[in-house]
N, C-alpha and C positions, 0 to 999 in steps of 0.2 A: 945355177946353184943357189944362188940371193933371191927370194921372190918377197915384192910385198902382196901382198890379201886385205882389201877393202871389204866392210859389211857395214849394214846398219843405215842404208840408203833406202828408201821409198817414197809412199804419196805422202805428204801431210798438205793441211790446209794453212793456210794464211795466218802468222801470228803464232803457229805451230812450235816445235822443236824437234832436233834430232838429232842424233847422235853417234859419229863416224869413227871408227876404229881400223884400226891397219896394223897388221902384225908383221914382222919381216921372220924369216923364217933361212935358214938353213946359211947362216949368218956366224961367222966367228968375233965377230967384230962389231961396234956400235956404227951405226952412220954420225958422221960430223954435225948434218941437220935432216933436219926433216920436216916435208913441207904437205901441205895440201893446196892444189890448181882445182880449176873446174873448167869445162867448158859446155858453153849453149850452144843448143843447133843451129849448126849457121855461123858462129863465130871460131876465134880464136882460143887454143885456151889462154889461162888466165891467173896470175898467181892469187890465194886466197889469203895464206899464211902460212908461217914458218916457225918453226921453235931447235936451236942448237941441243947441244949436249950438257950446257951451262943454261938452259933455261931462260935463254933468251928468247924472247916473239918478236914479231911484226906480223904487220894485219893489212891486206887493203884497204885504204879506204870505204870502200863499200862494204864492208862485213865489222869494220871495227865499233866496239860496242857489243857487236851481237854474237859475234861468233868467239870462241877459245878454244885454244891449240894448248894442250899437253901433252907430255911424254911419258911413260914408265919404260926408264933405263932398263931394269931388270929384266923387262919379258920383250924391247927390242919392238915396241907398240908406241901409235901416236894415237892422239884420239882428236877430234874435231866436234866441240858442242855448239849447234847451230842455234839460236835461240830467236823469238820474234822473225822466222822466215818469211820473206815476200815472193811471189813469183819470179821476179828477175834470179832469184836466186838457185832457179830450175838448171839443172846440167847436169853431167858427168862428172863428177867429183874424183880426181886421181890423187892417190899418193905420192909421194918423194922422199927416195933416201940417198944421202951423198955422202960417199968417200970417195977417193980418186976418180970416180963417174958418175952418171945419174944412173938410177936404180927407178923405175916406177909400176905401178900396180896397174888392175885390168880396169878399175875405175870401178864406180858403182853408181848407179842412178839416183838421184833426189829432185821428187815432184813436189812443186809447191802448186796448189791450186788456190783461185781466188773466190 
């Protein structure tokens, strides 16, 4: 019934920028938080960053500075602005929406090349 829907993943080069969106859709309700992970081939995923319903963040380490997490309450959308991309930062980019359970999307690809 809850789905979220990532876009806005592809190639960019080194130093790049991009910009990821996620709509939850068929939703009565706000999620409490909502978060963006990634994961590289090979690894684990990974949390990225988080933003509440009070517009609270946190950032990994490795993205903070470069990366920003907003929200628009009204349309039930987070957005994720990658900025100065490095390869490490290649993966499948997943959404996160929580209220009494995790809710996540089908993920979206982001290629940094060098």
């Amino acid at each position: 019934q809850v789905q979220l829907v990532e876009s806005g993943g592809g190639l960019v080069q080194a130093g790049g920028s991009l910009r990821l969106s996620c709509a939850a859709s068929g939703s009565i309700f706000s999620f409490n938080a909502m978060a963006w992970y990634r994961q590289a081939p090979g690894k684990q995923r990974e949390f990225v960053a988080r933003i509440t319903t009070g517009l609270n963040t946190n950032y990994a380490d490795s993205v903070k500075g470069r990366f920003t997490i907003s929200r628009d309450n009204a349309k039930n959308t987070v957005f994720l602005q990658m900025n100065s991309l490095k390869p490490e930062d290649t993966g499948v980019y997943y959404c996160n929406g929580w209220r009494y359970e995790d809710y996540w999307g089908q993920g979206t690809q982001v290629t940094v090349s060098s």
